[in-house]
Each structure stands twice: as C-alpha cells, then as structure tokens.
Backbone as numpy.savetxt, mean C-alpha at the origin, in Angstrom:
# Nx Ny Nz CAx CAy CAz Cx Cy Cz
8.24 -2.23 13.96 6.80 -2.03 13.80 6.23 -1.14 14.91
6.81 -1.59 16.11 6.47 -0.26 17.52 6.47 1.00 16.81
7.82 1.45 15.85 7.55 2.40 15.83 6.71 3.44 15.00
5.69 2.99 14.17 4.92 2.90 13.30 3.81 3.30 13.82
3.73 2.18 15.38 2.37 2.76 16.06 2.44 4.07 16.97
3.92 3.86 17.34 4.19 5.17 18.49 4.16 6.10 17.69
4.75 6.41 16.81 4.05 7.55 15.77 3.37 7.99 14.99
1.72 7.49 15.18 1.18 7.19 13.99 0.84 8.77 14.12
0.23 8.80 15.06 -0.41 10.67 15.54 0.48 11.24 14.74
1.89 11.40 14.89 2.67 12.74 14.66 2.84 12.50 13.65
2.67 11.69 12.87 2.84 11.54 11.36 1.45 11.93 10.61
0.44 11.77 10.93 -0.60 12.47 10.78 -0.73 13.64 11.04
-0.42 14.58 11.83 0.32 16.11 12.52 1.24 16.16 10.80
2.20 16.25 11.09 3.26 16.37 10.03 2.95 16.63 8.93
1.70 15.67 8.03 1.23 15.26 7.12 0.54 16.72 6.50
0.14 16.98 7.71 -1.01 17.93 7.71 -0.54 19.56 7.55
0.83 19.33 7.75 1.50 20.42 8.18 2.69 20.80 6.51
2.87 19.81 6.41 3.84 19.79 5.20 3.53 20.51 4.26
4.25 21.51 3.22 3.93 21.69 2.13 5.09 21.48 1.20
5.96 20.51 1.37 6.81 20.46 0.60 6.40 18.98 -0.08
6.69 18.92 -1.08 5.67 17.89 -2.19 6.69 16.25 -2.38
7.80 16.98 -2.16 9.14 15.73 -2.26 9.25 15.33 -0.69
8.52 16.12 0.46 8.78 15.04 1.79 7.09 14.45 1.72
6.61 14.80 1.48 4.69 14.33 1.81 5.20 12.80 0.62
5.06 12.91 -0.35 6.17 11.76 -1.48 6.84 10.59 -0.58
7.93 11.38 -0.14 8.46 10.35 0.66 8.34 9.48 1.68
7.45 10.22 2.40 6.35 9.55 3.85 5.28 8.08 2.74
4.73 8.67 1.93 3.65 7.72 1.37 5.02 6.86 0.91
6.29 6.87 0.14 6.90 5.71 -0.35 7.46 5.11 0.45
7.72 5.71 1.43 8.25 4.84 2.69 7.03 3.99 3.55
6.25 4.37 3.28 4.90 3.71 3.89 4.75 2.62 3.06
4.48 2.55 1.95 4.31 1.54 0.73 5.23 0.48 1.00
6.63 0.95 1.11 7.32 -0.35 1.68 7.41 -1.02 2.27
6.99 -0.23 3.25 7.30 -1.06 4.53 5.36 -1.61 4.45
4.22 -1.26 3.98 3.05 -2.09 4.02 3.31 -3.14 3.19
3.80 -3.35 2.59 4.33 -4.47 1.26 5.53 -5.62 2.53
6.15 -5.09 2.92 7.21 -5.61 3.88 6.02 -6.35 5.15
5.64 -5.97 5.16 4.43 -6.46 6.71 3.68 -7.41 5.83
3.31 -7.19 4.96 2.38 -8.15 4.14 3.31 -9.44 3.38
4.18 -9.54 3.61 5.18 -10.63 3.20 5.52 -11.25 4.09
6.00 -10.71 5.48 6.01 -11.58 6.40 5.01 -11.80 7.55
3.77 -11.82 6.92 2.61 -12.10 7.67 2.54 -11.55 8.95
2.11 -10.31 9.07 2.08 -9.20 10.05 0.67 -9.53 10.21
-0.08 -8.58 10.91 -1.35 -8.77 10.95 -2.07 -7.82 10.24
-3.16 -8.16 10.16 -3.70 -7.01 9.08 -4.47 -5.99 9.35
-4.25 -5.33 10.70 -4.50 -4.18 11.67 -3.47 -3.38 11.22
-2.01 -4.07 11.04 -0.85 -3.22 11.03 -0.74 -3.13 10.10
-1.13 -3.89 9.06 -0.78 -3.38 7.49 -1.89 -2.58 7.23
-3.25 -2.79 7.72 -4.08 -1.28 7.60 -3.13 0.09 8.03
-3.01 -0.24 9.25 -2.63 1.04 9.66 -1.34 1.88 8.78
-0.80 1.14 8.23 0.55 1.59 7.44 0.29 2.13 6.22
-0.85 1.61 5.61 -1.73 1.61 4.53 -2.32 3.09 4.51
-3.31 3.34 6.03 -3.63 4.50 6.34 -3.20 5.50 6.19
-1.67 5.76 6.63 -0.38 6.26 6.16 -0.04 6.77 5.23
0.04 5.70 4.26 0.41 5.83 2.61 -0.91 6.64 1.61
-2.39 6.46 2.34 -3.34 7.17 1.75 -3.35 8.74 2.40
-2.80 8.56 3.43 -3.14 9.82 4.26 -2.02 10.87 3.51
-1.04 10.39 2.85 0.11 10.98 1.99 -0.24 11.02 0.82
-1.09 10.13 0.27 -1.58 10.43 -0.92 -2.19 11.51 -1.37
-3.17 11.42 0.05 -4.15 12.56 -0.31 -3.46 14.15 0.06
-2.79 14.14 0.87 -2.14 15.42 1.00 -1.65 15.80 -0.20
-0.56 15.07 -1.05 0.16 14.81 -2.28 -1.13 15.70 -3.23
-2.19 15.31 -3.02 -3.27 15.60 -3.94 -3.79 16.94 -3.47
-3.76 17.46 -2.63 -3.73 18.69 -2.28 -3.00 19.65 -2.54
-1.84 19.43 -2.12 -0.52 20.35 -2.66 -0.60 20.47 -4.41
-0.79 19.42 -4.92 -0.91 18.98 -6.32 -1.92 20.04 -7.12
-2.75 20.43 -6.18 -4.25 21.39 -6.59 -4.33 22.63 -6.31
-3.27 22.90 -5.38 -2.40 24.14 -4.72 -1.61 25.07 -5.78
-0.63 23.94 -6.45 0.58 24.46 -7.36 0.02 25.44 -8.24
-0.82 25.34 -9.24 -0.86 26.86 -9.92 -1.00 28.06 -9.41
-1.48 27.68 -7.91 -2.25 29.18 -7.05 -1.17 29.88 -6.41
-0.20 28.89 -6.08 0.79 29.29 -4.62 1.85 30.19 -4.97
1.99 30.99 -4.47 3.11 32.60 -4.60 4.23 32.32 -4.19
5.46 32.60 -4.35 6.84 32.60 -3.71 6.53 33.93 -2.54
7.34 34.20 -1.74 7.57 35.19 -0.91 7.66 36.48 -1.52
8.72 36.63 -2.88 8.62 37.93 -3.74 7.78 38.19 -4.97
6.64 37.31 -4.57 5.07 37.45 -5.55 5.27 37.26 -6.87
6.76 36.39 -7.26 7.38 35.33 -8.19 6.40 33.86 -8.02
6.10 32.87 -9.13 5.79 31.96 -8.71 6.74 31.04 -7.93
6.18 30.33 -6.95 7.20 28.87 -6.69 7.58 28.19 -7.85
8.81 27.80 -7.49 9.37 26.65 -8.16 8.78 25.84 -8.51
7.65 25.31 -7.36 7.02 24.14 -7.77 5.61 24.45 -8.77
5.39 25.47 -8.49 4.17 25.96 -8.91 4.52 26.44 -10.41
5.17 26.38 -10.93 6.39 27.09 -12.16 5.43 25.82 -13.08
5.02 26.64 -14.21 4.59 25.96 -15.26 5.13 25.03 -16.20
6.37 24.90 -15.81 7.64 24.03 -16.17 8.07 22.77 -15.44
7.41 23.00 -14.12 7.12 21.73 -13.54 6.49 21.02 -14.27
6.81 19.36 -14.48 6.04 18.57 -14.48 5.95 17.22 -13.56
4.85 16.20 -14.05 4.99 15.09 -12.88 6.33 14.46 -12.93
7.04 14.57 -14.17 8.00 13.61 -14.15 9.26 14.22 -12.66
9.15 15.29 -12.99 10.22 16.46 -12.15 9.71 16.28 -10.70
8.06 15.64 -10.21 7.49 15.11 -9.17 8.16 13.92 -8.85
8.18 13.07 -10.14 8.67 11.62 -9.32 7.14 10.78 -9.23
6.21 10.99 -10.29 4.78 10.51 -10.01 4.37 10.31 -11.62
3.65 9.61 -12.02 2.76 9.27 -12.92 1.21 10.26 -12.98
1.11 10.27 -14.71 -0.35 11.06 -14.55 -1.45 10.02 -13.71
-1.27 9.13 -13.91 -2.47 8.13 -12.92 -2.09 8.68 -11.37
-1.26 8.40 -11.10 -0.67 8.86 -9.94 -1.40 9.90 -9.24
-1.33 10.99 -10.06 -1.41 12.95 -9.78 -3.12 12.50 -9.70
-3.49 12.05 -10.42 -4.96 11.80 -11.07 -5.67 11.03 -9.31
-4.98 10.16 -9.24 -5.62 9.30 -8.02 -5.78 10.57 -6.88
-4.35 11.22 -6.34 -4.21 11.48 -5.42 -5.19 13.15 -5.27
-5.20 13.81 -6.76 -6.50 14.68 -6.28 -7.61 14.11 -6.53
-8.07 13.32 -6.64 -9.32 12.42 -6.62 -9.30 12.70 -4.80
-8.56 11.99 -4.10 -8.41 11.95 -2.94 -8.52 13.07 -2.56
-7.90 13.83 -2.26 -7.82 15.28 -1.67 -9.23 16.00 -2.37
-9.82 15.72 -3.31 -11.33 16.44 -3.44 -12.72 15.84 -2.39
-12.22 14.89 -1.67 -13.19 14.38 -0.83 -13.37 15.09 0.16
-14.45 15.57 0.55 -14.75 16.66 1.82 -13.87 15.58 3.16
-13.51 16.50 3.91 -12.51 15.92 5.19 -13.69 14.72 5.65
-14.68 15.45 6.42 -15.65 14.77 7.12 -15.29 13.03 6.18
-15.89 13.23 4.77 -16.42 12.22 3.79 -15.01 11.05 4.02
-14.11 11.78 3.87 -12.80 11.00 3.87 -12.39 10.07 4.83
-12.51 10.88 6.58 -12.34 10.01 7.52 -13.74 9.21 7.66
-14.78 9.31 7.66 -15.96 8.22 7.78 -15.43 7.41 6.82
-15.10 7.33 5.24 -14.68 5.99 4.87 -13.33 5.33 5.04
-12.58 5.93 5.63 -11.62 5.33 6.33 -12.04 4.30 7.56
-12.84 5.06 8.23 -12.91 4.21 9.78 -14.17 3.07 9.33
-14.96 3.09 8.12 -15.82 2.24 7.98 -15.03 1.08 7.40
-14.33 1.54 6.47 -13.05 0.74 5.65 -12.20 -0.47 7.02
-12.10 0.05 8.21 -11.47 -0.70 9.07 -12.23 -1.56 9.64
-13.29 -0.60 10.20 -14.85 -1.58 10.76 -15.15 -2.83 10.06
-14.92 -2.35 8.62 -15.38 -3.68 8.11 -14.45 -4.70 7.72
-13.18 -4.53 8.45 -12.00 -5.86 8.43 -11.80 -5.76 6.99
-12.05 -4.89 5.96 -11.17 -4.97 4.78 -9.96 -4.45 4.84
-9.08 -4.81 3.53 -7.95 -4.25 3.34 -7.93 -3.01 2.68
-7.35 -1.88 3.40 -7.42 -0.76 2.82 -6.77 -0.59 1.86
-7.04 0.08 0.86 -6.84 0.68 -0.15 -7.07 2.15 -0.99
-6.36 2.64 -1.60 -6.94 4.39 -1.97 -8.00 3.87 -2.93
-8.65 2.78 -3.84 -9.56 2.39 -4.41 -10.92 2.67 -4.01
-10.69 1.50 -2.83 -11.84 1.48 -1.73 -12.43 3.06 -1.26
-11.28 3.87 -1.17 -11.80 4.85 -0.46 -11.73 5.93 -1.61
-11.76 5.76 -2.23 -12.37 6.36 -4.02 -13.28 5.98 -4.33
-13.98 4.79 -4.24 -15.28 4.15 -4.44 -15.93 4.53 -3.66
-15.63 4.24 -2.17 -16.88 4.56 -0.94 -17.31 3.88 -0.83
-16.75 2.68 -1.49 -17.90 1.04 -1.12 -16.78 0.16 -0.26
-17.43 0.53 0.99 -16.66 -0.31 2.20 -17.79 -0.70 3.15
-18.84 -0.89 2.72 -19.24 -2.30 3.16 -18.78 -4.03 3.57
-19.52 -4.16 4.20 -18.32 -5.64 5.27 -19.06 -6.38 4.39
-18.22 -7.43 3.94 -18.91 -8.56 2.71 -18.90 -8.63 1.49
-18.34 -7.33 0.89 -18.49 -6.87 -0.14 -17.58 -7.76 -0.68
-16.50 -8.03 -0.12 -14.94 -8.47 -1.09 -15.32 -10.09 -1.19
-16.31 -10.53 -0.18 -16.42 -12.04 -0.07 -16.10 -13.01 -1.49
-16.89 -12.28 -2.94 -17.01 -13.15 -3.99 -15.15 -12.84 -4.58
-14.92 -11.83 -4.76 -13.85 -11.63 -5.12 -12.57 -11.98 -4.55
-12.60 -12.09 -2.94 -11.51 -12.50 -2.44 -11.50 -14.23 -2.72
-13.17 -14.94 -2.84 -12.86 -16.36 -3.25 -12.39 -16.86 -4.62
-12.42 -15.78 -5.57 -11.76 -15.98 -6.71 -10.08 -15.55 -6.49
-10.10 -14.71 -5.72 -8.24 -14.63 -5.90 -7.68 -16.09 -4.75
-8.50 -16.80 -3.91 -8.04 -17.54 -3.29 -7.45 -18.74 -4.24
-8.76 -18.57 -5.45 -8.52 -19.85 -6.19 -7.58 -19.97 -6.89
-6.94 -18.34 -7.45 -6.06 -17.79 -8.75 -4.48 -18.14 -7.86
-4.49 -17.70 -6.48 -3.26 -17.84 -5.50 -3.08 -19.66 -5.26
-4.17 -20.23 -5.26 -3.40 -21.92 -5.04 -3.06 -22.58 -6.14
-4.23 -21.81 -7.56 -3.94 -22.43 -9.06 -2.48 -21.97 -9.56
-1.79 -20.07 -8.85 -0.50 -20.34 -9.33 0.67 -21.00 -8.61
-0.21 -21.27 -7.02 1.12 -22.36 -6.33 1.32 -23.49 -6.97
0.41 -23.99 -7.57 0.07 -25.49 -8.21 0.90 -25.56 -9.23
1.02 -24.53 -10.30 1.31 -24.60 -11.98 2.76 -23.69 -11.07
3.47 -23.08 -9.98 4.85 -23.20 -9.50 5.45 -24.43 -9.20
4.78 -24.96 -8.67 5.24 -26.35 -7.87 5.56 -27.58 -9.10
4.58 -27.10 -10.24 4.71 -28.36 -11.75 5.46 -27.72 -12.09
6.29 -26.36 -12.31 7.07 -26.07 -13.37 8.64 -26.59 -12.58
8.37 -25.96 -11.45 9.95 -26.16 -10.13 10.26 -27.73 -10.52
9.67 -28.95 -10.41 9.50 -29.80 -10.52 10.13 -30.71 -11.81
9.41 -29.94 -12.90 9.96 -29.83 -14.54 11.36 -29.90 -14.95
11.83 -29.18 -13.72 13.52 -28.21 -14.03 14.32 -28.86 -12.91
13.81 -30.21 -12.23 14.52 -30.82 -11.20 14.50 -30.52 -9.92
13.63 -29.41 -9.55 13.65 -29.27 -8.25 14.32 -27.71 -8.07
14.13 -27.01 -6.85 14.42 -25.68 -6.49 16.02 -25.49 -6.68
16.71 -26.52 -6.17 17.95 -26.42 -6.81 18.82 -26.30 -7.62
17.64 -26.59 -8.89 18.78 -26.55 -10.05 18.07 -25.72 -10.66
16.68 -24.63 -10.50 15.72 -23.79 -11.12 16.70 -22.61 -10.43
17.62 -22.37 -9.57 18.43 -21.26 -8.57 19.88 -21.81 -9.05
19.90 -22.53 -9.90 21.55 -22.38 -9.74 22.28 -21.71 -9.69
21.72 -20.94 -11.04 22.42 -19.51 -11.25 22.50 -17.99 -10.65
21.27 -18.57 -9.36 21.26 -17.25 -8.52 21.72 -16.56 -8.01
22.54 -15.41 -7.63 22.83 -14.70 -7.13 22.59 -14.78 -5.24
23.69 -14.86 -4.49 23.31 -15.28 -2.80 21.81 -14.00 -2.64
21.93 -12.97 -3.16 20.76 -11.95 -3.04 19.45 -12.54 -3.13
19.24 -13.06 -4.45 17.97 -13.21 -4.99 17.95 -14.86 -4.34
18.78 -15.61 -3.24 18.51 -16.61 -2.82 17.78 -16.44 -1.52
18.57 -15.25 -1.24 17.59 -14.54 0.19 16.49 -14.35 0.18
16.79 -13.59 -0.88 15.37 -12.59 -0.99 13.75 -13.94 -1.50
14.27 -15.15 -1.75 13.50 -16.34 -2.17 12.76 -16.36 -0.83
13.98 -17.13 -0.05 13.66 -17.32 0.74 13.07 -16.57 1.97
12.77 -15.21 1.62 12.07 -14.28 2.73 10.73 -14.75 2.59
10.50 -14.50 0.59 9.16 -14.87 0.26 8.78 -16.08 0.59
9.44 -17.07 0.49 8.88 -18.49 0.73 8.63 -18.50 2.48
9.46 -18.21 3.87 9.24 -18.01 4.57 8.04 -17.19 5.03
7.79 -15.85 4.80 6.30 -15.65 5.02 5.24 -16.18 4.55
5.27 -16.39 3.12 3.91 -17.78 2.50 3.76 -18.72 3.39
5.16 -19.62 3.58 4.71 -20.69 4.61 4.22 -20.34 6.05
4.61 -19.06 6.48 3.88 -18.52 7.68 2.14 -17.90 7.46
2.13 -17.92 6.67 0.64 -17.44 6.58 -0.20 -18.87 6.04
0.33 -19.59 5.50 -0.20 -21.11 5.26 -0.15 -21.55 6.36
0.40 -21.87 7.34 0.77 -22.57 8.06 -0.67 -21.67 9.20
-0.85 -20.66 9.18 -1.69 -20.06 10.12 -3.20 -20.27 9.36
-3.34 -20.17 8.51 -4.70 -20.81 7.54 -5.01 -22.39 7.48
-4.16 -22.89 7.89 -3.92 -24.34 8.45 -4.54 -24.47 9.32
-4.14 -23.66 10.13 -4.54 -23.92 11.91 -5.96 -23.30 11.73
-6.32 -22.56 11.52 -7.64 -21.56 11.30 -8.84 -22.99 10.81
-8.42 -23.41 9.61 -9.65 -24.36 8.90 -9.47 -25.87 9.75
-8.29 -25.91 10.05 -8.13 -27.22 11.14 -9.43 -27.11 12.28
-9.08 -26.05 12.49 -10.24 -25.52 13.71 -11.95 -25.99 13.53
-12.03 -25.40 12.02 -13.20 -24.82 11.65 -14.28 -26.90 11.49
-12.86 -27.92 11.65 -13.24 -29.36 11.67 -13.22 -29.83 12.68
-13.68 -28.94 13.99 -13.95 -29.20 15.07 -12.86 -30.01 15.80
C-alpha cells in the first residue's frame, strides 16, 4: 500500500503524459483491483479513495485519447492504428458504456474536474466516476441511501447465515470446494469480520 502513496504524483505525471490507450487501460485496471482488494480487507477509506482517484484519473484520460482517435495522424500522414476506422471497443478491451463513461469524463473542463474531486474527498464520500459525473458531492447526501444499503448488507448476512445453516453448517455447504475457493472464502469472511468487528467498537462507543 506504501507504494501506492509514494507514487501517487508520478502516476498522475505518467497519466498525463501517456498516449498509448492499452497502458492508460492498464493503470485504471490495475487500480480497480487493487481498490476492490483494500476494500475487502478493510483498509481505510482515505486509501481506497485515493486508489479510486487513480482508476478515475485513468478513466478520464482513457476518455480523452478515446476523443483524440479519429483526429490523430501516424508520422507518414497515414492514420494510426488506433485511430483506423477498423478499430473498435472490442479491439480496446472496453464496453460501449465504458467508452461512453470515460468521455463523459474527459469532457469536464480540468478546473471543473479537480474541484469535484477534492470536494468528493472533503466530504468523506466514497469516490466514484458517478459522483464525479453527477457533481453532487455534497457531505450528507449518501446519508438516506447508505442507511438503506446498511439494511440490504445485514438482511443478506441474515438470509446467508439461514441458508449456511439449512445445508448443516459451512462445512458441508464447502465440501466440494476447491482449497482455492476455500481461501479465497476465507479472505472474504476475514475482512467482513474485520470491519464488523471495528463497527462494533465504533457503536459500543457511541453507548457511552
């Protein structure tokens, strides 16, 4: 994770610098993972912003280059390859939603872009390319909605815990598992119980 922060600058540099469409791609999917990876094992949510930041900040480049391609010349005033009307998204490695989001992004004046980024943080939400497609990053905003997914996240621990239960217990619902997908259980169950276990302590608190 150090190194995520020690490079956040030069990856922003880089970002900025790139015009090749399959490495700007790869920065945002490598970002995605590893923000998905931090968010499983209950990282904090500074660092999964910041990784997040990352993955939009690649998006939107993605969406630039993307708006570039019909214009851009080869060296012998041939089109690029990429720019080649024979390109398509699939030959990208992206979805039309995809292409669609990311010049959405890249049409936001610079200025417009970083103010809702840094308001997006100010206000302790979780970033998202949504949020910063909307422009509604106001602090409070998520309050009603995050108390409905609180309710949807314990109603499906509840109706997990009756079905596990149903089938005899975790042991015999995994029999057939694979040592992989026993790991990989148990990564998920290990960070849940680490982030329960810290929401524990939090409302424990809140009972003086």
């Amino acid at each position: 994770m150090t190194t995520v922060l020690t490079n956040y600058d030069a990856l922003k540099a880089a970002l900025a610098a790139t015009v090749e469409f399959d490495e700007v791609k790869a920065i945002r999917d490598r970002a995605e993972a590893l923000r998905v990876y931090t968010q499983q094992i209950g990282e904090s949510p500074a660092l999964q912003n910041q990784i997040a930041e990352i993955r939009i900040r690649a998006e939107r480049r993605a969406g630039e280059l993307l708006r570039e391609m019909p214009k851009r010349k080869g060296a012998a005033g041939g089109r690029d390859a990429r720019s080649s009307s024979t390109t398509t998204l699939e030959d990208l490695g992206i979805s039309k939603d995809q292409s669609s989001r990311y010049q959405k992004l890249a049409a936001i004046p610079e200025d417009d872009f970083e103010q809702r980024l840094e308001a997006s943080k100010q206000a302790g939400r979780q970033l998202t390319t949504a949020a910063i497609l909307e422009g509604d990053v106001r602090p409070g905003q998520d309050d009603e909605s995050a108390t409905r997914a609180w309710g949807r996240v314990f109603g499906d621990i509840a109706a997990l815990c009756q079905s596990v239960e149903k089938v005899g217990g975790i042991a015999a619902l995994a029999e057939d598992w694979t040592d992989e997908q026993v790991e990989t259980a148990l990564h998920h169950i290990g960070g849940m119980m680490r982030s329960l276990s810290g929401w524990r302590n939090e409302l424990e608190g809140l009972r003086g």
